[in-house]
N, C-alpha and C positions, 0 to 999 in steps of 0.2 A: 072434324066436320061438325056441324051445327047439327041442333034438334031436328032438325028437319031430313038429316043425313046427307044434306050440300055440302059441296064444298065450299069453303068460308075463305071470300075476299075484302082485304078492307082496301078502297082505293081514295087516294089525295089526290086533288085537283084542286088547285083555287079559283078556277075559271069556272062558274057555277053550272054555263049551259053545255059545256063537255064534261063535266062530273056527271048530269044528270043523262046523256047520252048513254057516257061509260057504264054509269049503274043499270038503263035500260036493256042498254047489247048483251050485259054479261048476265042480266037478270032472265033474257029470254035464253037465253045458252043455258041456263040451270044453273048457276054459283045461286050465292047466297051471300047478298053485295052489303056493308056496310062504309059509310062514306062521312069522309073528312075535306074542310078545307085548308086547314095550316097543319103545319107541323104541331102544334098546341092541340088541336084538337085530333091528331093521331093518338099521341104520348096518351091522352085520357081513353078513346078505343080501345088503345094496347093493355090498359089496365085494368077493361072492363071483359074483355076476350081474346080467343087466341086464333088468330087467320091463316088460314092452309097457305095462303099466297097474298102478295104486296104488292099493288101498282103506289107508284109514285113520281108525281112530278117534279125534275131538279130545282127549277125558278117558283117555289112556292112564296104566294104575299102572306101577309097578317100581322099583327102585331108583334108577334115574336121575333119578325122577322129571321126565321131556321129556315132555312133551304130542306129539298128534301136529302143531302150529304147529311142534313141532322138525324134525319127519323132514321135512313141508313146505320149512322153511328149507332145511334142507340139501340138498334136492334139487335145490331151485332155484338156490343158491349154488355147493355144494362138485359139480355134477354138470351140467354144460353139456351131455354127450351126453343127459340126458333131457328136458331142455326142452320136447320134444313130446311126452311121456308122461303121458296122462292122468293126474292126481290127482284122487280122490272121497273125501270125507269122508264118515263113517258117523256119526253121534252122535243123543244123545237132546235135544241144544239145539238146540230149533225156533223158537227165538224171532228174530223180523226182525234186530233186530241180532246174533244172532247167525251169521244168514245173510251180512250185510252184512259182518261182517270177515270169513269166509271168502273171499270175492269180493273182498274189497279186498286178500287175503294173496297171492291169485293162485291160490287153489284150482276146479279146472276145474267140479267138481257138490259139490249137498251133499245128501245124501240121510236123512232123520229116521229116527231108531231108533220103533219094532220094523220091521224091515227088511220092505219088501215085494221081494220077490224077483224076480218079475217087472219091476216096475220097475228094480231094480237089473240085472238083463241087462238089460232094454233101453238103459238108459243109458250101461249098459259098450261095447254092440256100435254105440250112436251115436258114441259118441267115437272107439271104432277106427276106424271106418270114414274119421271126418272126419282122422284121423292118416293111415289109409292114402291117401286123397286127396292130402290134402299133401305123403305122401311119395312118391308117383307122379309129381309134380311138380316135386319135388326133385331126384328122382334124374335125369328127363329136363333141369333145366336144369345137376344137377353133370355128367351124363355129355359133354351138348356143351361144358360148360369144360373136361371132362378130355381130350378130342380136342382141342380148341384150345392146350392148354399143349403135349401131345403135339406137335405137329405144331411147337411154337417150342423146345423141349425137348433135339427130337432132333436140331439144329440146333447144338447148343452143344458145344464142344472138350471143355468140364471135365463131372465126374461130378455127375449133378443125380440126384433120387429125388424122386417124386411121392406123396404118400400122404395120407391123409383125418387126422381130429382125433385117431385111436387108433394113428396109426402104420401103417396096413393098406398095403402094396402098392398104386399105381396103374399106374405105369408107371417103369422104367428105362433111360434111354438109354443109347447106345452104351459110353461112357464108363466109366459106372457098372457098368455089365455087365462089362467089365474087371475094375476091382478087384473084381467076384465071382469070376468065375471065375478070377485070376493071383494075387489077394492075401486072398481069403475076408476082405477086410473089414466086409462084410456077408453077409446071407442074411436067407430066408424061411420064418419058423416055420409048424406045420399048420394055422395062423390066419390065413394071409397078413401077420402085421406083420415088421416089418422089424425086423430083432434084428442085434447087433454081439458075436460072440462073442470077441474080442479087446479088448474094452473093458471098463474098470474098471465094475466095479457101477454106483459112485455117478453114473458123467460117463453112462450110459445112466438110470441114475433120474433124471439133470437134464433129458438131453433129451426126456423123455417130461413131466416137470415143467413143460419150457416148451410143449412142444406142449398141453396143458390150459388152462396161464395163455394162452396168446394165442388158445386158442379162446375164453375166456370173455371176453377185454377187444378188445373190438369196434375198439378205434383204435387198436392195437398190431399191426404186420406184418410186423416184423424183428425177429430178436433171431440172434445169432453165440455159440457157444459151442466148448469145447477137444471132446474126447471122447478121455480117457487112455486110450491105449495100452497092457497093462500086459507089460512086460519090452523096448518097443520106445522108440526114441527117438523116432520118426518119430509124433508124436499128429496126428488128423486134424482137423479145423477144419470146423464143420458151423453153414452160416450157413442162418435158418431163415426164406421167406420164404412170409405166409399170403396164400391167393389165394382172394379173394368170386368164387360166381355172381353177386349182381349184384341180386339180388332181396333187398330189405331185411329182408323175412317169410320169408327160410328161409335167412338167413346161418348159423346154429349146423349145419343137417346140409348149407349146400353148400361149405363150407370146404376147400382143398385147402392142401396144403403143400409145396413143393420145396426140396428140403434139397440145398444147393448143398456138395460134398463137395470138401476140399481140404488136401494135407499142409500142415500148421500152421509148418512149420520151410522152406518155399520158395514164396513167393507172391508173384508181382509182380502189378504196378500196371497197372488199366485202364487205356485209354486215353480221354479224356475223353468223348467222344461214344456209349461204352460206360454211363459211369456218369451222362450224360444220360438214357439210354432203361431204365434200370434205376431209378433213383432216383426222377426227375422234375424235376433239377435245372436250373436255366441255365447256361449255359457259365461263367459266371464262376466259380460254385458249383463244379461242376465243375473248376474247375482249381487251385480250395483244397481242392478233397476230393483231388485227384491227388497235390498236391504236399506235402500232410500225411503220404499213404500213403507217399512216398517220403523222409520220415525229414525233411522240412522240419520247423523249430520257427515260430512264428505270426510272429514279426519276421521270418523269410526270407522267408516265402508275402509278407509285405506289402512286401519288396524285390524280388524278383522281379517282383509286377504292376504294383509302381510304384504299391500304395496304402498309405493309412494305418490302423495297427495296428486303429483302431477297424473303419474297413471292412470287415478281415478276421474281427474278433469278432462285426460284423454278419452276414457269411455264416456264420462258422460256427455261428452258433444258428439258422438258417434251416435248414441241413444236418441239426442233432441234429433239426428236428421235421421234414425232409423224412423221414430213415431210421430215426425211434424211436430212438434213443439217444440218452444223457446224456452220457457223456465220451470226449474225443476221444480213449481209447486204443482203448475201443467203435466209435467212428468209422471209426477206422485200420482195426482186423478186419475190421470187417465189407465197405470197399473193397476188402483183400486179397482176401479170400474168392471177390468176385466178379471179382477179375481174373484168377482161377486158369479161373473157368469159361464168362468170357463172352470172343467173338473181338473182336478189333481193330477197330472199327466206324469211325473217325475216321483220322486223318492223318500226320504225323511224330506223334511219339514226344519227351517234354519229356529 
């Protein structure tokens, strides 16, 4: 919802004196109407805010010539936080199959031109309602994961950071609270997200880059990246893991992320039974992921366990698909990372 605590509709129309109707109708109902006339001028809307609900008309003009099957695409594609935001098409194509690819593109109503108004609130205020349902839902099973990670979180030596798909604040443990308050290597803008004012531009556009790509690709839940420091030597190493409520119908808004925080330039090595309970790996796995971290080449790991070089090229593609990564320099990091923040859970030390 808007400052205002409306609900927030952006509606396309390129027929200017039905756009300006549509905005009237829905403005005296109480939305809180923003308004487009080409698919161009949605795309820059969508980037300046985020709308409870979507009217759209199919035969949209303009220069871009995009129908609204564009602005559809894209919202479904390039925009994972709206997944649950109603989409309704407005148009003059009433014919079956014209309904029927609507419905196959994944558009939620379709509603035939000359607009009944009534109808169309009703159908606006069904769909909120059934959004606000599920996200009543939502939020009751993200909040009991977000006390459950709390609670294993604040447990941890190294600096961990909890936060949802947009980077927002959930929790900070002890650690982490540290480098706020002793190294201001983070903080909390008037949004609640979690901003790095010592960080290059670009390595904070990546890690918001990757928080988006791994909301949207459902089998991806690691990814390790730098985050430059600029004018410091000391760059931080921000291993990024995503955490399901659990419920397969509302994985896009119950998504958490703990961003495991750690200087990039001093990192040792779990100990195995560490990166057992963090990975999911078997001990054996486990003790080529250790001894990789600790600067072994693939023929030492396979002298040391007393296996053959193949065995150990067998665990370790079992490793890249246990922790999402391709190469084993990705590999390496991403063990660092966690052996900076997670305690010694296992025995001697290799």
């Amino acid at each position: 919802m808007g400052a205002s605590g409306k609900v927030r509709v952006l509606c396309i129309e390129d027929e200017r004196m039905l756009l300006d109707d549509l905005r009237d109708e829905l403005c005296a109902a109480g939305y809180e109407v923003s308004t487009a006339e080409s698919a161009h001028q949605a795309f820059k809307l969508l980037g300046e805010f985020t709308p409870d609900l979507i009217l759209c008309d199919v035969m949209l003009g303009g220069d871009d010539a995009a129908d609204g099957y564009a602005v559809l695409r894209h919202v479904r594609d390039q925009r994972p936080d709206l997944l649950a935001t109603p989409f309704i098409f407005l148009t003059a194509l009433s014919e079956r199959d014209d309904l029927l690819q609507a419905k196959l593109h994944g558009v939620d109503d379709y509603l035939v031109k000359p607009v009944d108004y009534d109808l169309l609130l009703a159908t606006m205020s069904a769909r909120l309602q059934q959004v606000g349902r599920l996200k009543g839902a939502r939020s009751s099973s993200r909040d009991e994961q977000v006390e459950r990670m709390r609670s294993v979180l604040s447990q941890l030596p190294g600096a961990v950071l909890l936060c949802d798909g947009d980077g927002r604040l959930l929790y900070a443990n002890q650690r982490s609270q540290h480098l706020l308050q002793e190294q201001a290597l983070w903080r909390v803008d008037g949004a609640g997200t979690v901003i790095w004012p010592h960080a290059v531009p670009e390595s904070v556009r990546q890690l918001h880059l990757n928080l988006r790509q791994m909301s949207a690709l459902p089998g991806e839940s690691r990814r390790v990246q730098t985050l430059d420091m600029r004018n410091s030597g000391d760059n931080a190493l921000v291993s990024l893991i995503k955490v399901d409520c659990g419920d397969a119908s509302m994985v896009a808004a119950c998504q958490l992320f703990a961003l495991f925080i750690c200087n990039a330039q001093s990192r040792p090595a779990p100990d195995e039974e560490a990166l057992r309970m963090l990975f999911g790996l078997t001990r054996t796995e486990a003790k080529v992921a250790r001894l990789l971290a600790l600067g072994k080449r693939s023929e030492e790991v396979a002298e040391v366990l007393f296996v053959s070089a193949t065995t150990v090229a067998f665990h370790l593609r079992n490793l890249f698909q246990k922790t999402g990564v391709s190469r084993q320099s990705d590999l390496v990091a991403l063990i660092l990372a966690a052996g900076w923040t997670l305690p010694n859970l296992g025995g001697e030390q290799l």
